[in-house]
Every structure is written in structure tokens, then in C-alpha cells.
N, CA and C atoms as an extended XYZ file, in Angstrom:
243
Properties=species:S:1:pos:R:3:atomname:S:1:resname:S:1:resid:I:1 pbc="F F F"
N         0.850       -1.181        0.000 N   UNK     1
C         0.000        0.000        0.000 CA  UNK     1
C         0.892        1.240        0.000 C   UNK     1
N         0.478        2.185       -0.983 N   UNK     2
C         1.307        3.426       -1.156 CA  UNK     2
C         1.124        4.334        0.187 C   UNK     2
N         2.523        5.028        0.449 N   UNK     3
C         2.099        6.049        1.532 CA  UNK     3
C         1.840        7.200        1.158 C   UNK     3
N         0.954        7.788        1.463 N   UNK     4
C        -0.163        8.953        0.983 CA  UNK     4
C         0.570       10.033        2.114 C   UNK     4
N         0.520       11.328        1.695 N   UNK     5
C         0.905       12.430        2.256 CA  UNK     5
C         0.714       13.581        2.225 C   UNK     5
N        -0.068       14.162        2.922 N   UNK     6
C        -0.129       15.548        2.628 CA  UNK     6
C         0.964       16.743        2.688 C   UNK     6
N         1.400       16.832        1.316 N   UNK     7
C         2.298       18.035        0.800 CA  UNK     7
C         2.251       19.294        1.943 C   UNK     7
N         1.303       19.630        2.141 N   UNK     8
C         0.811       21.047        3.477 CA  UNK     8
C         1.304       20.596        4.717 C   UNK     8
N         1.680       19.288        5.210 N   UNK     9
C         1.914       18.942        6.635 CA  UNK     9
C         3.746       18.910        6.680 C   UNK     9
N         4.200       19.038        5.663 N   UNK    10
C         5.520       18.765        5.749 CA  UNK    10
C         6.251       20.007        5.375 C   UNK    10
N         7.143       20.475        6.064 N   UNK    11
C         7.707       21.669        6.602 CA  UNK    11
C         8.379       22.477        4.683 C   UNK    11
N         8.621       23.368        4.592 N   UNK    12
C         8.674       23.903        3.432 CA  UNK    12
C         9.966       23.348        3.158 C   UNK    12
N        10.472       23.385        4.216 N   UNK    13
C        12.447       23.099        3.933 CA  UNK    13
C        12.615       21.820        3.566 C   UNK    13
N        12.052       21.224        3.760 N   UNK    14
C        11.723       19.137        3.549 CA  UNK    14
C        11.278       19.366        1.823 C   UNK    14
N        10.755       20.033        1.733 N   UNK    15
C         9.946       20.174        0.529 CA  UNK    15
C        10.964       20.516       -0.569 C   UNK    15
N        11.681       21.571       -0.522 N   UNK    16
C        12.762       22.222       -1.128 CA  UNK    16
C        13.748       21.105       -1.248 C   UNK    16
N        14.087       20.385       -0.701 N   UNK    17
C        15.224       19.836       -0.356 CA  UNK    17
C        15.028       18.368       -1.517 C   UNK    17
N        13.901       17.592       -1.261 N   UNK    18
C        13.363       16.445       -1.912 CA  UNK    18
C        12.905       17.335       -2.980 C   UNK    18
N        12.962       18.753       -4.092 N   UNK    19
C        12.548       19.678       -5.112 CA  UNK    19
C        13.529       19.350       -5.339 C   UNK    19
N        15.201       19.722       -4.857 N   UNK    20
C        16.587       19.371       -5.277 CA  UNK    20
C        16.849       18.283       -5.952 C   UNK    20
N        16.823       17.362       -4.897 N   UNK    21
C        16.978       16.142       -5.427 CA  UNK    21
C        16.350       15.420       -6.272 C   UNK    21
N        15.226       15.350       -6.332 N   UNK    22
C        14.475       15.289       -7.806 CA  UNK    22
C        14.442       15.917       -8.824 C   UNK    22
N        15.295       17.148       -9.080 N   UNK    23
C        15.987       18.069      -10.287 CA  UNK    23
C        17.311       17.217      -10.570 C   UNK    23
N        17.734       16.779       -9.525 N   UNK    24
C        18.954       16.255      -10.129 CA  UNK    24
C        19.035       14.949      -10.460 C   UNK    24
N        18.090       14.357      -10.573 N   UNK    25
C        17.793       12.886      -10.546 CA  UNK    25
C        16.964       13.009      -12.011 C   UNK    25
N        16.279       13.906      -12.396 N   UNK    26
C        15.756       14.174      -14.095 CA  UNK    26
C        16.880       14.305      -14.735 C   UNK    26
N        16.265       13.308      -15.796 N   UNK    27
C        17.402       13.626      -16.919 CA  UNK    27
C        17.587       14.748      -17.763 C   UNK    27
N        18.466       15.375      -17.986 N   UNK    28
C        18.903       16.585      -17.883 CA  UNK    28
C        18.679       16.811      -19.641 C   UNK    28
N        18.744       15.728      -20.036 N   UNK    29
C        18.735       15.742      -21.566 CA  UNK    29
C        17.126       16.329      -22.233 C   UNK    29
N        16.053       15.927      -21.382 N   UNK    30
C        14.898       16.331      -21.555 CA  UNK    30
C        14.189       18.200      -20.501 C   UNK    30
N        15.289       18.309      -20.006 N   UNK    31
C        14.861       19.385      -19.065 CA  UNK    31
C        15.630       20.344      -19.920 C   UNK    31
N        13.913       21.777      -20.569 N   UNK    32
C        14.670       22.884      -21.801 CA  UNK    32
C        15.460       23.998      -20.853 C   UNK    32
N        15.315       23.643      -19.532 N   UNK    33
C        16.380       24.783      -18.784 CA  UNK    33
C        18.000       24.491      -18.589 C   UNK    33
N        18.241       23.273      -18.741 N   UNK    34
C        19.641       22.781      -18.757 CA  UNK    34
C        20.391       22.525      -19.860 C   UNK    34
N        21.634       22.659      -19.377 N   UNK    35
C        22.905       23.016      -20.808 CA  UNK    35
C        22.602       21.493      -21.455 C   UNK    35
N        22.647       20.765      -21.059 N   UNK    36
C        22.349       19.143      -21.431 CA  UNK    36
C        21.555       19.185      -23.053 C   UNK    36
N        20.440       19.252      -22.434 N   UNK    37
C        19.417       19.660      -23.135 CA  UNK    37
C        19.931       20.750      -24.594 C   UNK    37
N        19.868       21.605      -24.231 N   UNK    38
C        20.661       23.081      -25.155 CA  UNK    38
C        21.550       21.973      -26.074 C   UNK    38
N        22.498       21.862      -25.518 N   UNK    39
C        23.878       20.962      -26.476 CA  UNK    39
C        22.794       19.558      -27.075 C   UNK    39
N        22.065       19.042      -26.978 N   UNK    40
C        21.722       17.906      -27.288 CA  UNK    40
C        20.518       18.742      -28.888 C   UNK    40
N        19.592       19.980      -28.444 N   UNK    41
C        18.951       20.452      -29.272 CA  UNK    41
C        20.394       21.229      -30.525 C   UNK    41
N        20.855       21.402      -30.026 N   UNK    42
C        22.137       22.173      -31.232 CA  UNK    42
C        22.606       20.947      -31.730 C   UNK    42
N        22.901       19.974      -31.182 N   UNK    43
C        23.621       18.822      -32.083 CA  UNK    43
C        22.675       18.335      -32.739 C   UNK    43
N        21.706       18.312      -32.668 N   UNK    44
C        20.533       17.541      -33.260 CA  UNK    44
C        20.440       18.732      -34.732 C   UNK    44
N        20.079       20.074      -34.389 N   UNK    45
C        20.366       21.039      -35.661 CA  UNK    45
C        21.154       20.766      -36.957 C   UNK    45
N        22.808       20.500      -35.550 N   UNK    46
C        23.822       20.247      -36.748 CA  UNK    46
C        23.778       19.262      -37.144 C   UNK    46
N        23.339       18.188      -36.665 N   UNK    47
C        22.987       17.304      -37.528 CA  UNK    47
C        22.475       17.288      -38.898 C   UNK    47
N        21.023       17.680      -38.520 N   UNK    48
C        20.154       18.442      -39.374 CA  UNK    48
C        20.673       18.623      -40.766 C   UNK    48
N        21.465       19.831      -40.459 N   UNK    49
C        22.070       20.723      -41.281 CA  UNK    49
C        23.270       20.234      -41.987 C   UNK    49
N        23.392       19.093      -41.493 N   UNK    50
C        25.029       18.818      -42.585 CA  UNK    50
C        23.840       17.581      -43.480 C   UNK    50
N        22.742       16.849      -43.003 N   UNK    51
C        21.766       16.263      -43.593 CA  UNK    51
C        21.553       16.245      -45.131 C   UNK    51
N        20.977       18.109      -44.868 N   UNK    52
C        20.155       18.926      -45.900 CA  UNK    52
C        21.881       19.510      -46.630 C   UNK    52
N        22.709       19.312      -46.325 N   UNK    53
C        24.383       19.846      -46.850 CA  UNK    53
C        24.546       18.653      -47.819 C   UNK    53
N        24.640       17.453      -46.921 N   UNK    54
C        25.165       16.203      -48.039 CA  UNK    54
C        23.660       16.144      -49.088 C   UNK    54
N        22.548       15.894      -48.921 N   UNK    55
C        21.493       16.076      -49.977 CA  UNK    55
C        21.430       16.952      -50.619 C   UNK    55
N        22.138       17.798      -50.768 N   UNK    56
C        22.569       19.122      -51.415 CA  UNK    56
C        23.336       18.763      -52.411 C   UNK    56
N        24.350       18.561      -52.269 N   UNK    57
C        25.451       18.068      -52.967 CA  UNK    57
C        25.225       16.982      -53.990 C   UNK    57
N        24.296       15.859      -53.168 N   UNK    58
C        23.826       14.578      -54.482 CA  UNK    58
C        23.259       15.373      -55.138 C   UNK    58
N        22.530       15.697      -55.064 N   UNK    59
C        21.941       16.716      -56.068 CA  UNK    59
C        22.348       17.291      -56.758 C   UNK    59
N        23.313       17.685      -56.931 N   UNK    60
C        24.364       18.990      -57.641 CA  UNK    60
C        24.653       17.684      -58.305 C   UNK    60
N        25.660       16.671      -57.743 N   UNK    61
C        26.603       16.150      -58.276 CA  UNK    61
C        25.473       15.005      -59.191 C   UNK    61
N        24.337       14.544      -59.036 N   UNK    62
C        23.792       14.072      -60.020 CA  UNK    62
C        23.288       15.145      -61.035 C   UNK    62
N        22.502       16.069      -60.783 N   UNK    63
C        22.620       17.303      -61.696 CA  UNK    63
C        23.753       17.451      -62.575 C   UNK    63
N        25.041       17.496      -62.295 N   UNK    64
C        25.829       17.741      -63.322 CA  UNK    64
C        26.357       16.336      -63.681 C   UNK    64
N        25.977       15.188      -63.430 N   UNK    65
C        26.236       14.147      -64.298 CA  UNK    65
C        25.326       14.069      -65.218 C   UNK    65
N        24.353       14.218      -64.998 N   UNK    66
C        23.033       14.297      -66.246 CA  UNK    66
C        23.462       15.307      -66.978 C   UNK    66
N        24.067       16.521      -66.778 N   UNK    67
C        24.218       17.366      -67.889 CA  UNK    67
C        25.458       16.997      -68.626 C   UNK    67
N        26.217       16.243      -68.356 N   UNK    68
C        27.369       15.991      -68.860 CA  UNK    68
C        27.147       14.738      -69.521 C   UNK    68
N        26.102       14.249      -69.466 N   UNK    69
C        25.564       13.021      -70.347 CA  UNK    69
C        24.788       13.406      -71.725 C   UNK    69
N        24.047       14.626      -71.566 N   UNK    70
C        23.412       15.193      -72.405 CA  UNK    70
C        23.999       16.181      -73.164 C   UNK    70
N        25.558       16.723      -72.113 N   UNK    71
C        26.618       17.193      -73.275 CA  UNK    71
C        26.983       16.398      -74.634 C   UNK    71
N        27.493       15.200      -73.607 N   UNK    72
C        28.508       13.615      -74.520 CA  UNK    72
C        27.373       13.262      -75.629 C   UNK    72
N        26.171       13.321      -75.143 N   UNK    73
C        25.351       12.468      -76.259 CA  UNK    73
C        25.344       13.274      -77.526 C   UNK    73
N        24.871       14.622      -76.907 N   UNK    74
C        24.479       16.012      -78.350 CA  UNK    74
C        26.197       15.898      -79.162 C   UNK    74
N        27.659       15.964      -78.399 N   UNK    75
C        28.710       15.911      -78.552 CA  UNK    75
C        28.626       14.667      -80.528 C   UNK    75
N        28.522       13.905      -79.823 N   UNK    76
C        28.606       12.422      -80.371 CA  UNK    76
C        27.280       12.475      -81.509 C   UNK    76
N        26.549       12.711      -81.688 N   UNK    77
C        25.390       13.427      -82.589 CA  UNK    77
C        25.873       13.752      -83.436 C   UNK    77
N        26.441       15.188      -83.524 N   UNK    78
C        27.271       16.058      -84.116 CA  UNK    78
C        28.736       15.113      -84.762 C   UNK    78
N        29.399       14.181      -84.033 N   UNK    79
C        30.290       13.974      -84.863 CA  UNK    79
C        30.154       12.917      -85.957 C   UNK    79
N        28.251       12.337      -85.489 N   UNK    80
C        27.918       11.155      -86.586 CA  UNK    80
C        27.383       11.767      -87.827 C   UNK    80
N        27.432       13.685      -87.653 N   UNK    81
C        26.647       14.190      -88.873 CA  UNK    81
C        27.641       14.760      -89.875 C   UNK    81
């Protein structure tokens, strides 16, 4: 059976104290007031961001293989005429 307690009967300083220790016992990674947290939302960004960097790049770099295919082909056209 759980022990039941009324919060109002127990002295403010008891209260504060078990407030402490249960701040420091949360994981810090989910709490938006701690550096934890902060560094975990920025790495997650940079993550992000080098993501949308490398999908950037396939892109380019298939982009200019297709154009350099459609150079070679028109190229090769021209030298069968």
C-alpha cells in the first residue's frame, strides 16, 4: 500500500530539499532549462544541417552528371553528322 501524504503537513524546507533532489535525478537531456538539453537540441540542428548539406550536394553532383551526359550524347550526334 502506497504512503499517501499531505504536501501542506511537511515543513517547506523538507519540501525544497526532496525539489533538489528530484531536479537532479531528471534527466537533464529532456529538461529545456539545462545546458544538457541546449547541447543535445544544437547537435541535433547540426545534424540536421550537414543532412540537408550532403542532400545538397547529391543533387548537384547528379545534376551535373546528367548534364554531362546530355553534353557527350548532343557531342557524339554532331560527330555522326
Amino acid at each position: 500500500m502506497p504512503l499517501q501524504m499531505d504536501m501542506n503537513s511537511l515543513p517547506k524546507e523538507i519540501l525544497r530539499q526532496i525539489e533538489k533532489k528530484l531536479e537532479m535525478c531528471r534527466n537533464q537531456e529532456n529538461n529545456p532549462d539545462s545546458e544538457a538539453y541546449k547541447r543535445k537540441i544544437e547537435e541535433m540542428l547540426e545534424e540536421d544541417d550537414r543532412d540537408q548539406s550532403d542532400k545538397y550536394s547529391r543533387e548537384a553532383d547528379n545534376y551535373k552528371m546528367m548534364e554531362e551526359e546530355v553534353l557527350n550524347s548532343n557531342c557524339s550526334d554532331m560527330d555522326e553528322e
